[in-house]
C-alpha positions in Angstrom: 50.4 38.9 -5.2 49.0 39.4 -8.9 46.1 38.0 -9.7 45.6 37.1 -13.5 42.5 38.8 -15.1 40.7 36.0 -16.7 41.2 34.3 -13.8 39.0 36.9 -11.5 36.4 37.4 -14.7 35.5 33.6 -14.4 35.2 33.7 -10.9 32.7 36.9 -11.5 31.0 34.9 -13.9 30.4 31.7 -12.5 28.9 33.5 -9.5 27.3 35.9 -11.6 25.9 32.5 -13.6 25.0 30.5 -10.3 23.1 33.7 -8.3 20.8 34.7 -11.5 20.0 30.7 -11.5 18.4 30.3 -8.2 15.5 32.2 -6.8 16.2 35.5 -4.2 14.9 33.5 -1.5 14.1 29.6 -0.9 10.8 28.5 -0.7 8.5 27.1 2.1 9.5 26.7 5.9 13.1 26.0 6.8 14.3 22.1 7.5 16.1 21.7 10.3 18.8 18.4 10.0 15.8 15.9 10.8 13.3 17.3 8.8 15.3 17.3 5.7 16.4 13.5 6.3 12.4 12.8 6.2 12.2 15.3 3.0 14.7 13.7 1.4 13.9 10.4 1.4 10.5 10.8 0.7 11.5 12.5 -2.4 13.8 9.9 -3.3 10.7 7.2 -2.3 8.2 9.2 -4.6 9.3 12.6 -5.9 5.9 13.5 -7.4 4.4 12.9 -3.9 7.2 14.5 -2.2 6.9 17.5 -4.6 3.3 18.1 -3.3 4.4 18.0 0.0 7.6 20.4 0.2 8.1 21.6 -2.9 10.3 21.7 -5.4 13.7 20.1 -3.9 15.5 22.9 -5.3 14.2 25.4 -3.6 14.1 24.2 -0.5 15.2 26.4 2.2 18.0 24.2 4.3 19.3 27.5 6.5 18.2 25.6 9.6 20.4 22.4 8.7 23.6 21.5 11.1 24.5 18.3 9.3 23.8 16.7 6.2 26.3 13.9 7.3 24.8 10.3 5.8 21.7 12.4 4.1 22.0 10.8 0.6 23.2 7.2 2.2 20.4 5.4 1.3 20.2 6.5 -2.4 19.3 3.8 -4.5 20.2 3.8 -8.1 20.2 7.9 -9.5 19.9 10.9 -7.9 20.8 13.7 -10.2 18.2 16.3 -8.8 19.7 20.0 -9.2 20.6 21.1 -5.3 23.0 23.9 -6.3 20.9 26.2 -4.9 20.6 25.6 -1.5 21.6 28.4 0.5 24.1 26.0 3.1 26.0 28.8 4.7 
């Protein structure tokens, strides 16, 4: 199998991009799947409040989660906050 060169670099970067982006280590206790329902919606409810509460929602350290099945369900209208960073291995 041969892999093409360019290909490989933009994989390399993109990670390289992505890890240099988000902090070392997330921020705050762990959520576990119910916790981060409550989180979520309260920053969808009032993100300034929520924000004093947990944090910033891009740091927020979701290790602990086993599902995020129906976690963004009750969005209404946008949600465009910047989650690329949690850690959801």
């Amino acid at each position: 199998m041969i892999l093409d060169f360019s290909l490989i670099m933009a994989l390399f970067l993109a990670l390289a991009v992505v890890s240099a982006a988000c902090p070392s280590e997330c921020v705050g206790d762990s959520f576990n799947s119910t916790t981060l329902l409550t989180a979520v919606n309260a920053w969808i409810t009032d993100s300034t409040a929520a924000f004093d509460v947990y944090g910033n929602i891009t740091t927020w350290c979701v290790g602990g989660v086993t599902s995020m099945e129906y976690l963004f369900d009750y969005v209404r209208g946008d949600f465009n906050e910047d989650i690329g960073c949690w850690d959801v291995r």
